[in-house]
DSSP file (Angstrom, degrees, kcal/mol; ACC not computed):
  #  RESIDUE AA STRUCTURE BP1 BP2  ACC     N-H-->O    O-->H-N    N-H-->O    O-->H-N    TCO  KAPPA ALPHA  PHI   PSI    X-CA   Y-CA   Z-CA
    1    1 A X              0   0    0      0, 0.0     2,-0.3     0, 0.0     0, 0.0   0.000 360.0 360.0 360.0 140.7 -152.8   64.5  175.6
    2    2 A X        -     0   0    0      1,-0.1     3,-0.1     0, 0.0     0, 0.0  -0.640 360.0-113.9 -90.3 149.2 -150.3   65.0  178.3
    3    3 A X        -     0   0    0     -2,-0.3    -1,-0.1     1,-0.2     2,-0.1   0.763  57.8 -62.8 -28.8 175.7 -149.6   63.0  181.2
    4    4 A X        -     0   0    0      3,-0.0     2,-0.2     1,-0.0    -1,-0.2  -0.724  55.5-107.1 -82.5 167.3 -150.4   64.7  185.0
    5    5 A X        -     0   0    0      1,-0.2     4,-0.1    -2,-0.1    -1,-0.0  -0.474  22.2-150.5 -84.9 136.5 -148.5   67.5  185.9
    6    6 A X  S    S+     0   0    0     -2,-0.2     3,-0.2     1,-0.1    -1,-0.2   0.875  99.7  25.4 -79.7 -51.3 -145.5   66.8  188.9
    7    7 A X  S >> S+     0   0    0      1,-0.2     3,-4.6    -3,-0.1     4,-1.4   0.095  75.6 153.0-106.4  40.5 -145.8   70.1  190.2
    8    8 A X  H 3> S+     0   0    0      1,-0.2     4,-0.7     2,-0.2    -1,-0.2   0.515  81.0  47.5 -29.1 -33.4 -149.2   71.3  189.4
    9    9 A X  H 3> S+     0   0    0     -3,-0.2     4,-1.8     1,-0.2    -1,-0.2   0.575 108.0  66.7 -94.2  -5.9 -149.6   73.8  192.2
   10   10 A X  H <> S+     0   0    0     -3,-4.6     4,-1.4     2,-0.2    -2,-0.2   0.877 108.9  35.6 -44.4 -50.5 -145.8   74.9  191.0
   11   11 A X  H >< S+     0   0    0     -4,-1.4     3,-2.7     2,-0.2     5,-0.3   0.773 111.4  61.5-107.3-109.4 -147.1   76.1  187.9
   12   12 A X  H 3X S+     0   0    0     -4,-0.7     4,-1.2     1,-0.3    -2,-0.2   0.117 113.2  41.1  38.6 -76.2 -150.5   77.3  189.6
   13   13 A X  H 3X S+     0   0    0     -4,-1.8     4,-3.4     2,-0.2     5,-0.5   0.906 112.6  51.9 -41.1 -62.0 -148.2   79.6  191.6
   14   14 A X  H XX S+     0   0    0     -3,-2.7     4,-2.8    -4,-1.4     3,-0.7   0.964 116.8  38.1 -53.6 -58.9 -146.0   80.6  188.7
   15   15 A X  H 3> S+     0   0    0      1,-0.3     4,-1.1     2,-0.2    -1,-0.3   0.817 112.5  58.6 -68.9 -15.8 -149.0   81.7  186.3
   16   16 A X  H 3X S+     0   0    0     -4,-1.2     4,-1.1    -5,-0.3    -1,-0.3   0.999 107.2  48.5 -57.1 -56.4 -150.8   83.1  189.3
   17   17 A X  H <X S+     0   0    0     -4,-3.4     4,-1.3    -3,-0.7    -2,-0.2   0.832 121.5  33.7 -69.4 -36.9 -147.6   85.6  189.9
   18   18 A X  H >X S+     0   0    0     -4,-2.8     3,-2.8    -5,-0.5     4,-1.1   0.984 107.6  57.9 -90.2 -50.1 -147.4   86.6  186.4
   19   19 A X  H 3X S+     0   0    0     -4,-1.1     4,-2.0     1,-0.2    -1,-0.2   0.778 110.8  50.2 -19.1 -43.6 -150.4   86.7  185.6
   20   20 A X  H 3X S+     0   0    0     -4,-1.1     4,-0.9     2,-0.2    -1,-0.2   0.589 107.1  53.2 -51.0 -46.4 -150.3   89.2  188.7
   21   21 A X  H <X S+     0   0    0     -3,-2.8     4,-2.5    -4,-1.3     3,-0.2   0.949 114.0  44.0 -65.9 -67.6 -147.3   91.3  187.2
   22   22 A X  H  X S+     0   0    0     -4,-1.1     4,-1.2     1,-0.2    -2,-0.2   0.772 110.5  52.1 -28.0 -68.4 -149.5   91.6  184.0
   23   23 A X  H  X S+     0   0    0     -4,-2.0     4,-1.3     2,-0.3    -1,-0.2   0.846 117.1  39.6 -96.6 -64.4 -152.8   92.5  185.9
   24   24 A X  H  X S+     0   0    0     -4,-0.9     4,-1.9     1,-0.2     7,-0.2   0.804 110.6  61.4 -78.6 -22.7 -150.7   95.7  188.2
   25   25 A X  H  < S+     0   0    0     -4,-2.5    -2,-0.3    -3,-0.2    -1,-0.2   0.890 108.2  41.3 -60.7 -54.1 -148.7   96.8  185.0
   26   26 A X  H  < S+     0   0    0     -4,-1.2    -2,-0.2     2,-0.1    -3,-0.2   0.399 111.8  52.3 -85.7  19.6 -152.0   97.6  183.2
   27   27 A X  H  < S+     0   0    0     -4,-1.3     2,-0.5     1,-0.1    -3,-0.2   0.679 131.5   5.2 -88.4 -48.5 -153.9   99.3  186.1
   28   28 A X    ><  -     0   0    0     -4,-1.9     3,-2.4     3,-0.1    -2,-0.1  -0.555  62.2-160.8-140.4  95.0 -151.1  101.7  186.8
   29   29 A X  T 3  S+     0   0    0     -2,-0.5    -1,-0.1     1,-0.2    -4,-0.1   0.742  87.6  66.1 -28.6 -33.9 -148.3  101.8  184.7
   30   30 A X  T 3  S+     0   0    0      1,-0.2     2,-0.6    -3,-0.1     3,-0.3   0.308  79.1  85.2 -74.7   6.7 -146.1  103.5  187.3
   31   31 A X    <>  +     0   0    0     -3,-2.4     4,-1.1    -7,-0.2     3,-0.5  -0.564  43.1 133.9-103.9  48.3 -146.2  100.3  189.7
   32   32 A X  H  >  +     0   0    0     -2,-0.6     4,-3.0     1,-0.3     2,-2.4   0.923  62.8  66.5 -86.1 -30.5 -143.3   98.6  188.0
   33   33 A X  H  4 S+     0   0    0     -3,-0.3    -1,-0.3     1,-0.3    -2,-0.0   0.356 108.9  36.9 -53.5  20.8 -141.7   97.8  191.6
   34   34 A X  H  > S+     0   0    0     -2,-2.4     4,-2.3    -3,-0.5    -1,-0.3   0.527 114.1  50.1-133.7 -43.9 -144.5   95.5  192.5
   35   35 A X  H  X S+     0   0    0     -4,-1.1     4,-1.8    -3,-0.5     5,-0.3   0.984 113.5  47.4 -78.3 -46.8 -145.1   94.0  189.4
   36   36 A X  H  X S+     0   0    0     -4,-3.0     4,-4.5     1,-0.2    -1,-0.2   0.907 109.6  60.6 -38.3 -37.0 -140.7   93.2  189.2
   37   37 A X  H  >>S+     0   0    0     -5,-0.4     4,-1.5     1,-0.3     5,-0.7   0.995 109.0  39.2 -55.4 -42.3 -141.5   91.8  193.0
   38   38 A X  H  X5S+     0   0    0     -4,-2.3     4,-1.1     1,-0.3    -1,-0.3   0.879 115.5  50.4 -83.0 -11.5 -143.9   89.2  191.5
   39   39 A X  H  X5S+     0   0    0     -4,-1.8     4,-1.6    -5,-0.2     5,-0.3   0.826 119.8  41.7 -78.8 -37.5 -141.5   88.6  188.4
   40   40 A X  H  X5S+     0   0    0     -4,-4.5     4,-1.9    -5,-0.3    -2,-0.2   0.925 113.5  45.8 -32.9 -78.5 -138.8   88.1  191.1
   41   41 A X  H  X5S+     0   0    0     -4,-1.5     4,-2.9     1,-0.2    -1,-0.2   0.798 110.9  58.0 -28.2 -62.7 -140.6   86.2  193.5
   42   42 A X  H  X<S+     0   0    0     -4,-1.1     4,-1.8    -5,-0.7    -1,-0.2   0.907 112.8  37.9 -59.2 -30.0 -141.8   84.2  190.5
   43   43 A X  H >X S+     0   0    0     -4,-1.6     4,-1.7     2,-0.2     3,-0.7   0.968 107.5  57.9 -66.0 -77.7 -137.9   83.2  189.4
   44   44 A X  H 3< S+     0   0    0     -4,-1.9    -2,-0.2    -5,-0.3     4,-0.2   0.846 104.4  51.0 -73.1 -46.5 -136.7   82.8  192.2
   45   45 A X  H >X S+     0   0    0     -4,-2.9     4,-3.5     2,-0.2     3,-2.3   0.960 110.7  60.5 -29.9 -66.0 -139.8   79.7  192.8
   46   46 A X  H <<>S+     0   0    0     -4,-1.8     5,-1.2    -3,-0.7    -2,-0.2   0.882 108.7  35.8 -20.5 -66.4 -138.5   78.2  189.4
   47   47 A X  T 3<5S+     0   0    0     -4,-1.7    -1,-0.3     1,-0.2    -2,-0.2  -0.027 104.3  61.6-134.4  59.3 -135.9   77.7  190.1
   48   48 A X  T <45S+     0   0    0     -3,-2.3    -1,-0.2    -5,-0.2    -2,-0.2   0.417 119.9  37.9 -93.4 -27.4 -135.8   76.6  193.7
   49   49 A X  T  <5S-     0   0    0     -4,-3.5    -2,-0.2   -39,-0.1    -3,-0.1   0.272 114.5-115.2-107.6  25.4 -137.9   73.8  192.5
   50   50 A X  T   5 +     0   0    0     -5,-0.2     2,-0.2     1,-0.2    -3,-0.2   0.889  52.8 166.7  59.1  65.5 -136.3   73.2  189.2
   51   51 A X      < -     0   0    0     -5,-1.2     2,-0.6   -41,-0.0    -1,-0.2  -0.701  33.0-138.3-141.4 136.3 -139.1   74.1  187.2
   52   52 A X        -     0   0    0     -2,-0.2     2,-0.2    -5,-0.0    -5,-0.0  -0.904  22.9-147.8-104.7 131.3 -138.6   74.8  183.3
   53   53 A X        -     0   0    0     -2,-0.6     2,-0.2     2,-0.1   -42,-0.0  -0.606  26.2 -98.0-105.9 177.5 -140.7   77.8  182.5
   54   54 A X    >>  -     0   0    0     -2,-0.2     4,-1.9     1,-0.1     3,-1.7  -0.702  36.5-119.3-107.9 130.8 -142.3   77.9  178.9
   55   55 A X  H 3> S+     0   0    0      1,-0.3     4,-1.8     2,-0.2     5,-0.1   0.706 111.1  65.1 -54.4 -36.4 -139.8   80.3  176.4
   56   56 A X  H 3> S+     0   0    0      1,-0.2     4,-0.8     2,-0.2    -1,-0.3   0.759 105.1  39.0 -54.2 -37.6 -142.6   82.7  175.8
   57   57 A X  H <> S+     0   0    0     -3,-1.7     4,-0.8     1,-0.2    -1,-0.2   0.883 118.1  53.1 -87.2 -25.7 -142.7   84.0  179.8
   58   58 A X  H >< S+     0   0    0     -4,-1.9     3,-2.0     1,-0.2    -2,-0.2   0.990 102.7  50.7 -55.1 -41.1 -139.1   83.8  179.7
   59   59 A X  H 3< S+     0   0    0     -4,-1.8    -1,-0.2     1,-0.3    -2,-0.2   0.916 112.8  57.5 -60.2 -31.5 -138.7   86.1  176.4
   60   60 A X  H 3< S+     0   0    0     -4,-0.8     9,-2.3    -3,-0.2     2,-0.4   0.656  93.9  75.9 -73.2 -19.9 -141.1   88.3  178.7
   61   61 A X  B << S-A   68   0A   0     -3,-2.0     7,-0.2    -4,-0.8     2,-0.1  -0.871  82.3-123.8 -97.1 100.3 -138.8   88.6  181.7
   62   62 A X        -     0   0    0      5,-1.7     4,-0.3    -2,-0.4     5,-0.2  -0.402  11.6-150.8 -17.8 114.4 -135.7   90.9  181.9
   63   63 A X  S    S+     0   0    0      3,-0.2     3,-0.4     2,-0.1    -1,-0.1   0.941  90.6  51.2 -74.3 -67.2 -132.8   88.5  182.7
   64   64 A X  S    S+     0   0    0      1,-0.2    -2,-0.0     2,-0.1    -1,-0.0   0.814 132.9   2.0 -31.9 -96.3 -130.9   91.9  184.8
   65   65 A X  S    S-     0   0    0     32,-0.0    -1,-0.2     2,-0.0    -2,-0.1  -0.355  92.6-114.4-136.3  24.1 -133.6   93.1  186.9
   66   66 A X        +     0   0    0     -3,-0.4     2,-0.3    -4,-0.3   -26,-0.2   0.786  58.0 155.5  54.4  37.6 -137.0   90.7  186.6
   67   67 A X        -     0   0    0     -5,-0.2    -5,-1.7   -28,-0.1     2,-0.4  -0.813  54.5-114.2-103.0 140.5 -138.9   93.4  185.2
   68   68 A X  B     -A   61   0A   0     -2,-0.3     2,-0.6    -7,-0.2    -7,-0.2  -0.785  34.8-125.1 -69.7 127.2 -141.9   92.3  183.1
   69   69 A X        +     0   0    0     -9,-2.3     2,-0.7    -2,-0.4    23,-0.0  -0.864  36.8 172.8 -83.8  64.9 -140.8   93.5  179.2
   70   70 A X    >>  -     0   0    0     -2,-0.6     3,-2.6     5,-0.1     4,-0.8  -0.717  33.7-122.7   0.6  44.9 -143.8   95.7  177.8
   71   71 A X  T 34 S+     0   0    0     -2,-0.7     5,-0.2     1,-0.3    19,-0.0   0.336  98.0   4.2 -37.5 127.1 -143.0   97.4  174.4
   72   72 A X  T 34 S+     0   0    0      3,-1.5    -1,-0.3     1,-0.1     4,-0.1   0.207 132.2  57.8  93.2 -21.9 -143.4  100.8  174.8
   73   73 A X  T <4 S-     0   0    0     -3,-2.6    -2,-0.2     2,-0.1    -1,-0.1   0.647 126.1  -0.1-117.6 -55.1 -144.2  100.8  178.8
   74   74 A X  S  < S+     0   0    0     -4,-0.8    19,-3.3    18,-0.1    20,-0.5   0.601 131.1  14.6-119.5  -9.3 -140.8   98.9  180.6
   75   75 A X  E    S-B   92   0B   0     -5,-0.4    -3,-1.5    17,-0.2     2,-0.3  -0.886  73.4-110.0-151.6-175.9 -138.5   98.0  177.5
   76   76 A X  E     -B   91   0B   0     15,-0.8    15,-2.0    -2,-0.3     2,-0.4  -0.843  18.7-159.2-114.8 143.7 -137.8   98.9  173.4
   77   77 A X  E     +B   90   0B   0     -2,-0.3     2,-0.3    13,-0.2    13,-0.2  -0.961  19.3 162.0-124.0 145.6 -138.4   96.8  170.8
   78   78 A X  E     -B   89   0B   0     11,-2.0    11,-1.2    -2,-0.4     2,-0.5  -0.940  34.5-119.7-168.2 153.3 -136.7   97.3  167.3
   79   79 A X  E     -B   88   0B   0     -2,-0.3     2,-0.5     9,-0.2     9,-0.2  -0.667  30.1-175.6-111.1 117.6 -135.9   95.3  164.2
   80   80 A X  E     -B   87   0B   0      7,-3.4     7,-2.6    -2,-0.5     2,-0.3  -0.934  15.2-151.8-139.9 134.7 -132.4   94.9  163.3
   81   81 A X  E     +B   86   0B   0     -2,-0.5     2,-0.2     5,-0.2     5,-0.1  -0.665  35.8 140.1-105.0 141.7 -130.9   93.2  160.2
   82   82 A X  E >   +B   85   0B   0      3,-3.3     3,-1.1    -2,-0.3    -2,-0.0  -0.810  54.3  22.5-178.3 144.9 -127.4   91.8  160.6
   83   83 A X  T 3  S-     0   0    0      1,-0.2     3,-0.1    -2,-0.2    -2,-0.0   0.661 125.7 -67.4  73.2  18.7 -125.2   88.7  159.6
   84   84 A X  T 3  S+     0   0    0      1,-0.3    -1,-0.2     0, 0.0     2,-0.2   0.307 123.9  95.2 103.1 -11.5 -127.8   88.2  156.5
   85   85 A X  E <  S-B   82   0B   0     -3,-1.1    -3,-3.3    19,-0.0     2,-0.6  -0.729  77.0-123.3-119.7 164.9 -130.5   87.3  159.3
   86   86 A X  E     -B   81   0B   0     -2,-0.2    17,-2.7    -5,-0.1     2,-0.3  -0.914  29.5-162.6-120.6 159.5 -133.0   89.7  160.8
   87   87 A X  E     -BC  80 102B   0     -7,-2.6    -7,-3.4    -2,-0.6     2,-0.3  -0.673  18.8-138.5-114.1 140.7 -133.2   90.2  164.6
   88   88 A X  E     -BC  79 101B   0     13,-0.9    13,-2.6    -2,-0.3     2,-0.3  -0.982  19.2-162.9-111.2 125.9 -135.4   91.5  167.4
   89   89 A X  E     -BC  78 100B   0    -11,-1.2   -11,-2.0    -2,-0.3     2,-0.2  -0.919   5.0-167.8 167.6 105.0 -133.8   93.5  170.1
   90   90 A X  E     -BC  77  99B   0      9,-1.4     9,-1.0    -2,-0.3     2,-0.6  -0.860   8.6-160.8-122.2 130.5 -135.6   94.0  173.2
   91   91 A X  E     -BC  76  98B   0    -15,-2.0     2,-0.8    -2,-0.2   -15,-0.8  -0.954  13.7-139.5-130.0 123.8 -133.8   96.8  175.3
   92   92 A X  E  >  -B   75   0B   0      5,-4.2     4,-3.0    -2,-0.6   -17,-0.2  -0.558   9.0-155.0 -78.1 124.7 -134.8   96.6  179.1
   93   93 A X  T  4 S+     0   0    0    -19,-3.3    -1,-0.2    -2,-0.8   -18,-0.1   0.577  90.1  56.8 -89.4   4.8 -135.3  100.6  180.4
   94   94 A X  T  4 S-     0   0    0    -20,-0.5    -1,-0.2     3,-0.1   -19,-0.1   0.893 134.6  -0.4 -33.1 -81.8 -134.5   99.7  184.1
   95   95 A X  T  4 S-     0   0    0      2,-0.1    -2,-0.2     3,-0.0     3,-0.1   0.624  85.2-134.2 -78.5 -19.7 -131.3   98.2  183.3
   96   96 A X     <  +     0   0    0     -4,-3.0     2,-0.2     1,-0.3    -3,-0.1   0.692  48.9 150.8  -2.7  65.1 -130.8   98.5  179.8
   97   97 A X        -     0   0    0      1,-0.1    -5,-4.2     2,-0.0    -1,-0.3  -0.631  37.6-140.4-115.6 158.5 -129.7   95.0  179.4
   98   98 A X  E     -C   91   0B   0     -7,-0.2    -7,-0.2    -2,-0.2     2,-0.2  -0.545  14.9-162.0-107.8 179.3 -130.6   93.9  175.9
   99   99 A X  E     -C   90   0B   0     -9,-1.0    -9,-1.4    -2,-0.2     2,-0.2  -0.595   8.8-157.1-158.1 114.2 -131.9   90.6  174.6
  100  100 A X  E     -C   89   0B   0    -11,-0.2     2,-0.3    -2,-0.2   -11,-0.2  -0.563  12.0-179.9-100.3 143.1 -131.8   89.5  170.7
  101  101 A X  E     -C   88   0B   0    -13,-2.6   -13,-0.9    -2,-0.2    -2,-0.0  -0.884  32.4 -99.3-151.3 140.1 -134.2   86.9  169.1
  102  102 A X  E     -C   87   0B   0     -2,-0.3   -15,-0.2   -15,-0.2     2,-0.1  -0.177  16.4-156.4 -76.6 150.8 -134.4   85.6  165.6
  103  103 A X        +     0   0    0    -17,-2.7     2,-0.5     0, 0.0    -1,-0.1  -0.528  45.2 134.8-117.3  45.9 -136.9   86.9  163.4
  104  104 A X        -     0   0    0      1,-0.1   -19,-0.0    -2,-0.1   -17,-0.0  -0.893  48.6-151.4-104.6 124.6 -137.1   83.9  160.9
  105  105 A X  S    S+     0   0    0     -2,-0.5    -1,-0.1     1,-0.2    -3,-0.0   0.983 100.0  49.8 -42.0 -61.9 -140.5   82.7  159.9
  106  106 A X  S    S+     0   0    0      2,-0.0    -1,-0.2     0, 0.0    -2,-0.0   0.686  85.5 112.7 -49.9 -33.4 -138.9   79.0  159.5
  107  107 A X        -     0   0    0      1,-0.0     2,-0.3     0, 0.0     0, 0.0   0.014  50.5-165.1 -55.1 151.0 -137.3   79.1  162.9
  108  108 A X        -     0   0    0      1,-0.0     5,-0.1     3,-0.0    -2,-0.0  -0.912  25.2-118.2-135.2 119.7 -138.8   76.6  165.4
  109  109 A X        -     0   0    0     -2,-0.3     4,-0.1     1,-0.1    -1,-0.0   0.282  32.6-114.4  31.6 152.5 -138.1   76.8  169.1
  110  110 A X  S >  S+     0   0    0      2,-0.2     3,-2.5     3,-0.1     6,-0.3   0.811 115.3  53.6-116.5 -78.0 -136.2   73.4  170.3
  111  111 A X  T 3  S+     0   0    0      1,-0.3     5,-0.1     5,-0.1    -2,-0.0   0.780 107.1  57.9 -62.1 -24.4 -139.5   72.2  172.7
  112  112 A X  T 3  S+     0   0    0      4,-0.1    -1,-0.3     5,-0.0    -2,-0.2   0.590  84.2  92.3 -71.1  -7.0 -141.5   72.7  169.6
  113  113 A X  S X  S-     0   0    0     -3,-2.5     3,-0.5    -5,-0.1     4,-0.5  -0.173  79.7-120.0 -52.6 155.8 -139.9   70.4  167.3
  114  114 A X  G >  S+     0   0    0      1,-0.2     2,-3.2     2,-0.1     3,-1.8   0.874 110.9  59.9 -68.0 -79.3 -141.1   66.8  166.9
  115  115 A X  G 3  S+     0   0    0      1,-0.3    -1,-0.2     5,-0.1    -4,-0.1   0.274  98.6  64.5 -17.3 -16.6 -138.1   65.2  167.9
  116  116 A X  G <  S+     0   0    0     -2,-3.2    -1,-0.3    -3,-0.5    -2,-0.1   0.748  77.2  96.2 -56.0 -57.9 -138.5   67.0  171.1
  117  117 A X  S X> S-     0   0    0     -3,-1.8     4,-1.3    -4,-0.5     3,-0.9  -0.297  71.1-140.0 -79.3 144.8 -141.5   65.4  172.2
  118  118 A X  G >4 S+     0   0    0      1,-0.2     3,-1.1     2,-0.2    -1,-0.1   0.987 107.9  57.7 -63.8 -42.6 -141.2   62.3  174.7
  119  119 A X  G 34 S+     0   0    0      1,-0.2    -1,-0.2     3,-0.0    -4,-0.1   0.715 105.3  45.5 -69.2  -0.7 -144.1   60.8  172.6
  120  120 A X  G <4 S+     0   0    0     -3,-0.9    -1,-0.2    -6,-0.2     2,-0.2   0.583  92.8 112.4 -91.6 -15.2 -142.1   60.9  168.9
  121  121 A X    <<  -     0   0    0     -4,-1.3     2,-0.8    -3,-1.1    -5,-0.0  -0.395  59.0-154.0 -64.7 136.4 -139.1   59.5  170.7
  122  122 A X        -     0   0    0     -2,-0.2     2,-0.7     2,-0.0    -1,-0.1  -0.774  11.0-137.6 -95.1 120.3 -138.3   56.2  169.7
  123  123 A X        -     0   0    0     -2,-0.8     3,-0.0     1,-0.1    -2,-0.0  -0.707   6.2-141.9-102.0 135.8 -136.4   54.1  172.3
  124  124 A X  S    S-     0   0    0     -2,-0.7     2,-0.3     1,-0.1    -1,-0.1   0.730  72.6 -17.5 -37.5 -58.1 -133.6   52.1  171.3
  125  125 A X  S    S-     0   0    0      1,-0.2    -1,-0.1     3,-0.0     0, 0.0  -0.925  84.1 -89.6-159.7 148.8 -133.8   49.0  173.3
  126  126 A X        -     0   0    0     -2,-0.3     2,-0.9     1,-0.1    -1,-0.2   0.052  50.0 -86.1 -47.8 175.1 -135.8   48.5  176.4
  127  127 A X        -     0   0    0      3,-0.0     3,-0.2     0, 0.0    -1,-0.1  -0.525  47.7-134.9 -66.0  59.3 -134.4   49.1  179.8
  128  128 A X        -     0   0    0     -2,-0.9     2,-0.5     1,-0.1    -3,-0.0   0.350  17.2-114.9 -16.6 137.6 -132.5   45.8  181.2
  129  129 A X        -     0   0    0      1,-0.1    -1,-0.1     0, 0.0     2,-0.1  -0.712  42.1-101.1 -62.0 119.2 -133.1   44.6  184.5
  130  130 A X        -     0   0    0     -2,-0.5     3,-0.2    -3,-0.2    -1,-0.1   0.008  35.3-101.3 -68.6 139.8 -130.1   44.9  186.5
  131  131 A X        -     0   0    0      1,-0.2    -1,-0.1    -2,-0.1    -3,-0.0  -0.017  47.3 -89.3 -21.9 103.3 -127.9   42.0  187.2
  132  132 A X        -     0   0    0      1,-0.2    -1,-0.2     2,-0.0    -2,-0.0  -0.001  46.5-176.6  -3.4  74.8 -128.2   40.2  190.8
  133  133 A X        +     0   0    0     -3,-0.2     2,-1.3     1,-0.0    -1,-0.2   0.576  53.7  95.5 -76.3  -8.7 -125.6   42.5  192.5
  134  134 A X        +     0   0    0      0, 0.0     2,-0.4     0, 0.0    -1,-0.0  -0.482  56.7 177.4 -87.8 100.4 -125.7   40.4  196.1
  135  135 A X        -     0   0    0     -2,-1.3     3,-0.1     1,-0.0    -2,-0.0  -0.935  31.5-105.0-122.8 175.2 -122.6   37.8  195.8
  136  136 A X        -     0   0    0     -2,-0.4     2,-0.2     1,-0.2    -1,-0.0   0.348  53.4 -65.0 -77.3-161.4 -121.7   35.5  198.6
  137  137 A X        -     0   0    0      2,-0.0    -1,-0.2     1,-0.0     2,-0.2  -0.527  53.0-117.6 -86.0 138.6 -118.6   36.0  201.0
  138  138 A X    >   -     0   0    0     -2,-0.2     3,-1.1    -3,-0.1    -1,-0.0  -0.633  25.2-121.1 -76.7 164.5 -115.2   35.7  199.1
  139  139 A X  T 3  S+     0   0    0      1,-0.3    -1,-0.1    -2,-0.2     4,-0.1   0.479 101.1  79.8-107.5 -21.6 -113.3   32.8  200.6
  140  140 A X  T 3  S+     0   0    0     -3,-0.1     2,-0.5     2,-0.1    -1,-0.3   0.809  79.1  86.5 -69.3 -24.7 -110.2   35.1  201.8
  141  141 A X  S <  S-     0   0    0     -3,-1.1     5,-0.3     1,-0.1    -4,-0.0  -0.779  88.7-103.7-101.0 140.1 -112.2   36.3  205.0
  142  142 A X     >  -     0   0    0     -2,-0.5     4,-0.8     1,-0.2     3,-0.5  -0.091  17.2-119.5 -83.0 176.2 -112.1   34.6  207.8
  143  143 A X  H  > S+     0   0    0      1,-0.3     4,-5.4     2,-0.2     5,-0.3   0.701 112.9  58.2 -73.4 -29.6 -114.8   32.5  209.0
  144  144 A X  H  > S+     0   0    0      2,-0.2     4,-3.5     1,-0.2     5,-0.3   0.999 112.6  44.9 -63.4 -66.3 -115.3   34.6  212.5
  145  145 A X  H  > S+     0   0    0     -3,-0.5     4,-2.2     1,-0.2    -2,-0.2   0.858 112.4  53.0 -49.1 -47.7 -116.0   38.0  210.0
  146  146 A X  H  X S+     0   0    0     -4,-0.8     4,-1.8    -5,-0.3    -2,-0.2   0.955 113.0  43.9 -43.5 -68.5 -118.4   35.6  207.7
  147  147 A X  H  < S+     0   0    0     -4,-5.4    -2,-0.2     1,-0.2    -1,-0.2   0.829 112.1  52.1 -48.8 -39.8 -120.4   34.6  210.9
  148  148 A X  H >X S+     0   0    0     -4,-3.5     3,-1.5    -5,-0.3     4,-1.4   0.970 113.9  44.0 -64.7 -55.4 -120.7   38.1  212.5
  149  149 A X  H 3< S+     0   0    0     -4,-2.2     4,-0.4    -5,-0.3    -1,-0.2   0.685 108.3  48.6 -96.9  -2.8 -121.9   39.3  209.7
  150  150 A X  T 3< S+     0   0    0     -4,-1.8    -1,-0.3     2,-0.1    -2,-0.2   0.337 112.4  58.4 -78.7   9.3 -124.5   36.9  208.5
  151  151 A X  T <4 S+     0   0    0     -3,-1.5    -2,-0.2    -5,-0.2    -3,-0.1   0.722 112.4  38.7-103.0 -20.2 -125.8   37.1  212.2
  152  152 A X  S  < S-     0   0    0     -4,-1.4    -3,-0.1     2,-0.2    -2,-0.1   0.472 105.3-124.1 -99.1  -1.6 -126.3   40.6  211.8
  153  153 A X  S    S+     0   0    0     -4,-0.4     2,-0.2    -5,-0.2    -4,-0.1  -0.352  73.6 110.8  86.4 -15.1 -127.6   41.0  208.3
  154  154 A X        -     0   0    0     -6,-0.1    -2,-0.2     1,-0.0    -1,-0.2  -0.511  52.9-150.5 -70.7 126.8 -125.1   43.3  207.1
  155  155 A X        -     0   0    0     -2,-0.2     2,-0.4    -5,-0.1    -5,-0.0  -0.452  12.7-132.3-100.9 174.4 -122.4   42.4  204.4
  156  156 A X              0   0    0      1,-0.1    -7,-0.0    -2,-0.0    -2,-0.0  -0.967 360.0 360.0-139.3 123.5 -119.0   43.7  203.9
  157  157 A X              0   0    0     -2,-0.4    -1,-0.1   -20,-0.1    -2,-0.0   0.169 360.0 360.0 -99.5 360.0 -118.5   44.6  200.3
């Protein structure tokens, strides 16, 4: 099981807002300006607080113009073979900005891998403690600078 959350009411927010998008996109399909505000709104949160959002709401989001991606209502979807490999090719109808992603069974997402995960990492060697950085006065300043500044707690490194 994972750890606590840092920014639980981050993510709160975030799923609230799409969740939001979703929710005004199938009551009236013609309401994409309100549902883009809350895909905006929701970016623009991300990544004020530096928030990694999960690939699946990204793939959902128009990159151009924040519009939540619908096949058939806000974008095109269409299957295209090329380079030996086959492709999905999501075409936004706002902007028309496109967005390809491969359409291999085998393929795995990077955050799904094991090797990914903190708890399959192995760490090399512990962390050291670092070294006693505090050393005493070098013997080149004179004594007046030594006194002042063990009288005032401050060193001069």
């Amino acid at each position: 099981m994972a750890g606590p959350v840092k920014d639980r009411e981050a993510f709160q927010r975030l799923s609230f807002l799409y969740q939001a998008a979703h929710c005004v996109l199938a009551q009236d399909p013609e309401n994409q300006a309100l549902a883009r505000f809350y895909c905006h709104t929701e970016k623009t949160i991300a990544k004020r607080l530096v928030l990694r959002r999960d690939p699946s709401v990204k793939r959902t989001l128009c990159r151009g113009c924040s519009s939540l991606l619908v096949p058939g209502l806000t974008c095109t979807q269409r299957q295209r073979r090329g380079r030996g490999q086959r492709w999905t090719v999501q075409t936004c109808l706002t902007c028309q900005r496109s967005q390809r992603f491969l359409n291999d069974p085998k393929h795995l997402l990077w955050g799904d891998r094991p090797e990914a995960q903190l708890e399959n990492q192995a760490d090399p060697k512990p962390p050291q403690p670092l070294p006693n950085v505090a050393q005493p006065f070098p013997a080149h300043l004179p004594e007046q600078v030594q006194e002042v500044s063990e009288t005032s707690g401050f060193s001069l490194q």
